[in-house]
N, C-alpha and C positions, 0 to 999 in steps of 0.2 A: 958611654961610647962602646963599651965591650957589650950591653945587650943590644945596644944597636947593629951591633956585626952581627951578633950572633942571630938574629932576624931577617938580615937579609942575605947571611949565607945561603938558606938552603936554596934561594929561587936557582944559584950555579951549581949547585952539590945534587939535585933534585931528591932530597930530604924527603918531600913526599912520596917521589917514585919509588927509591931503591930500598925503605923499608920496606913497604908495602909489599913490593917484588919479591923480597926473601919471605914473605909470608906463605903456607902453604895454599892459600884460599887462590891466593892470584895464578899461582900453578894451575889449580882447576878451571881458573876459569879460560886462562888459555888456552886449556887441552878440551874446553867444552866449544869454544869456540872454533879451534882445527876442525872437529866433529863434525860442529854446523855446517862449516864453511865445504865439507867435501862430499856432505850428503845432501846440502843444497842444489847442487847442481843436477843431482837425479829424484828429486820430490815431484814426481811429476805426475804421482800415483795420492790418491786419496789416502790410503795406508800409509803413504812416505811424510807427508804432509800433517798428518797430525801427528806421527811421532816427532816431528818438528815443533811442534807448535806446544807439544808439553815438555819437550826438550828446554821452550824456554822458561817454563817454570822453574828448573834449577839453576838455570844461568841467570837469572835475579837475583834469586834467593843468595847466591854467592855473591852476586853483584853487590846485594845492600850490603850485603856480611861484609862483605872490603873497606866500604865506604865508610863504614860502625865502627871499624879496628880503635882500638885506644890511641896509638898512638897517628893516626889522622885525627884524630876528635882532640888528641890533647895541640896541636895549633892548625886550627882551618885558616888561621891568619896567613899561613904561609901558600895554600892551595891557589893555583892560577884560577883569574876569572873568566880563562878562556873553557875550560872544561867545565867550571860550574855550569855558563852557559849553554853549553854542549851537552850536558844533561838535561838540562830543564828545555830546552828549544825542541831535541832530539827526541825527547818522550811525546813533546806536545805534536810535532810530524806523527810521531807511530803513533799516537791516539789518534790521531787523522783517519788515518790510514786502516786503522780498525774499525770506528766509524763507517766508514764506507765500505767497508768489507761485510761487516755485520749488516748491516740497510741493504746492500745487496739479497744477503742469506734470508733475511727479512721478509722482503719484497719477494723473493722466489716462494718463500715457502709458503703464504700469503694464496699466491695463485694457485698450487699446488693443491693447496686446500678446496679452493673453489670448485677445481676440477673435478677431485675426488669427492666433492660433496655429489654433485653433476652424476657422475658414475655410480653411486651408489644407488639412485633414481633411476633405473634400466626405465620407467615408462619413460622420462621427462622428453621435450623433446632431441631431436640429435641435432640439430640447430644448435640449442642451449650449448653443445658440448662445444662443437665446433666452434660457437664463438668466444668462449672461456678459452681455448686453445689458440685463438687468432688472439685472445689478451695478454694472456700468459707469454707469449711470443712478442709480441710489441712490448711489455714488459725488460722481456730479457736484453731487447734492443736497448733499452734506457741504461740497464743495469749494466751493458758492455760499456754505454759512452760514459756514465760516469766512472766507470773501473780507468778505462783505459786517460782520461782525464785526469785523473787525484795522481796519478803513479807516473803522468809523462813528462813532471819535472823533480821525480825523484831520483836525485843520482847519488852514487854509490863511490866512494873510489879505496882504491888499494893504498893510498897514501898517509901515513898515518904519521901524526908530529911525534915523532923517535923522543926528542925532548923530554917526555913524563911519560911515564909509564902508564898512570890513568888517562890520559888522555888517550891513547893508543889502545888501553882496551872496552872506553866507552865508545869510540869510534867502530872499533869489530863487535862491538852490541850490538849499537843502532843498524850496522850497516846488516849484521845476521840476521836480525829482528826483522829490517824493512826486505831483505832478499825472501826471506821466509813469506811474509806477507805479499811479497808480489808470485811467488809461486800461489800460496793460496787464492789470491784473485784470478788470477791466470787457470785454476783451475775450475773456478765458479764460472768465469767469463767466456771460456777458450784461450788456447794456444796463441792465435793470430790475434788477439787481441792485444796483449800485451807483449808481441814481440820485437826485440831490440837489435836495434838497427847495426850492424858489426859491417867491420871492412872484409875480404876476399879472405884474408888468412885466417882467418878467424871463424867464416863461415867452413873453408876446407878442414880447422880442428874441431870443430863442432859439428861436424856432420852425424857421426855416427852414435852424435848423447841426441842429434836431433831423432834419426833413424829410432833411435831406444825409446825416445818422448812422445813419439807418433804411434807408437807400438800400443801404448798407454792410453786409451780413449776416455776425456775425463766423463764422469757421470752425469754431469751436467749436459757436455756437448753430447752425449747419447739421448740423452732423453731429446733437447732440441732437433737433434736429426730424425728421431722415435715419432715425434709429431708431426713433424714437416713429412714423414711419408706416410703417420694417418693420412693428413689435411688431402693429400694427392689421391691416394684408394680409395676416400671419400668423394672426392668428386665424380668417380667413373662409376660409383655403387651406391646403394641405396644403405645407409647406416652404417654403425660401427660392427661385426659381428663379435661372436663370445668369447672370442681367444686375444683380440684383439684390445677387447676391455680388461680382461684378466693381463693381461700382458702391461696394462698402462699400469693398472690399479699397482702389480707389483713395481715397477716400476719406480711408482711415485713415495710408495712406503721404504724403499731402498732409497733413496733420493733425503726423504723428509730425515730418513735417519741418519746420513751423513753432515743434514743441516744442522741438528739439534747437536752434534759431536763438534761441528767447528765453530758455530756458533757458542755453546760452552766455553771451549778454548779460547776462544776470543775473549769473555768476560776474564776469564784467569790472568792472559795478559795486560788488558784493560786495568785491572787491580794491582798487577805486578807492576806497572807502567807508573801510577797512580804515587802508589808506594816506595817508588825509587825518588820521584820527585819530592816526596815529602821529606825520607831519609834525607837528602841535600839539605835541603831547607832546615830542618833541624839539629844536623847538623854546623853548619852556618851560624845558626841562631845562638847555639851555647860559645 
């Protein structure tokens, strides 16, 4: 009778929260989390965006360290199956979401090549180029509808079961994790791509991070507007001229090099992603 109590006390005592909570690690991670959550809202910059995206490097790494603690691993018996869930469901959404983020980076960088192949060819014909740049562009159409697709029944909310402590801070993972990741799509794809539909008040406090966000032209949407007014000056002229190739060419090598930066990042999360679900699971296991 007496270890009978004492097994299902902690599910009212929250046993696994409030150690865990006095641990110094869970400090970090809430304070890594504040972090996210206030710099997310101005990532609107390819600089802002990747220091995000390696930011969440260490916020795993704390993550699993939580989850590792002795005393979580000495009774998982006691751990709700609402959070286990919540980890292992919540990774397999952001492996989603990564997925499709990287296949976009993919698929851009793919065409980019093509072009640049094209350009390196000053004889080939100026046809060739122009229709690599009409592909490239029907391209990018695909890669907005599935961006804007994967991410329009992702939601987010501020509401977090106070209950357990872990549950509340896997919940401001995922939710960092997938804000972070819709910033990054949003900035492969455009702006108006993925933007969220808000009432009057909310538009009038947002105005002026919108003002700030519009300031910030992402490198993607420049390059698309870059070619959409080639495609135009070619029509009224005969070929591409010299500054105009030199202009793309640079262009495209700034471009290819912020693919292969977030693209990278993405495999780090993917493995941190990976990694967290295993941590559960093995832990569980013992």
């Amino acid at each position: 009778m007496t270890t009978t109590a004492t097994t299902k006390a902690p599910h009212h005592t929250r046993s696994v929260s409030l150690p865990s909570q006095s641990h110094p690690i869970v400090a970090q991670l809430d304070e890594q989390l504040l972090r996210l959550k206030s710099s997310e809202a101005a990532s609107t910059s390819y600089s802002a965006i990747s220091q995000n995206l390696g930011s969440l490097k260490s916020l795993y790494e704390h993550l699993d360290e939580m989850l590792t603690l002795p005393l979580n691993q000495a009774s998982p018996q006691t751990w709700q199956a609402k959070w286990v869930d919540l980890v292992l469901d919540g990774s397999l959404r952001l492996l989603d979401l990564c997925d499709v983020a990287k296949d976009a980076l993919s698929q851009t960088k793919e065409c980019l090549q093509d072009i640049q192949s094209l350009l390196r060819r000053r004889s080939s014909d100026e046809s060739g180029i122009t229709n690599e740049i009409i592909k490239f562009m029907n391209t990018r159409k695909k890669i907005k509808k599935a961006i804007k697709g994967s991410f329009k029944d992702v939601k987010t909310s501020d509401k977090h079961d106070e209950s357990d402590a872990i549950v509340s801070l896997l919940r401001g993972v995922e939710e960092s994790t997938s804000g972070i990741l819709r910033s990054l799509a949003s900035y492969v794809a455009g702006k108006k791509t993925l933007a969220r539909k808000t009432n009057w008040f909310n538009k009038l406090v947002l105005q002026s991070n919108y003002e700030k966000e519009t300031a910030t032209t992402s490198g993607f949407e420049a390059f698309d507007e870059a070619l959409k007014k080639l495609l135009v000056s070619n029509e009224k002229k005969t070929g591409f001229n010299v500054m105009e190739v030199k202009n793309l060419r640079s262009d495209i090598m700034k471009l290819e090099s912020e693919i292969e930066d977030l693209d990278e990042s993405l495999d780090h999360l993917c493995r941190h992603l990976i990694k967290t679900r295993a941590t559960v699971l093995n832990v569980l296991s013992n």
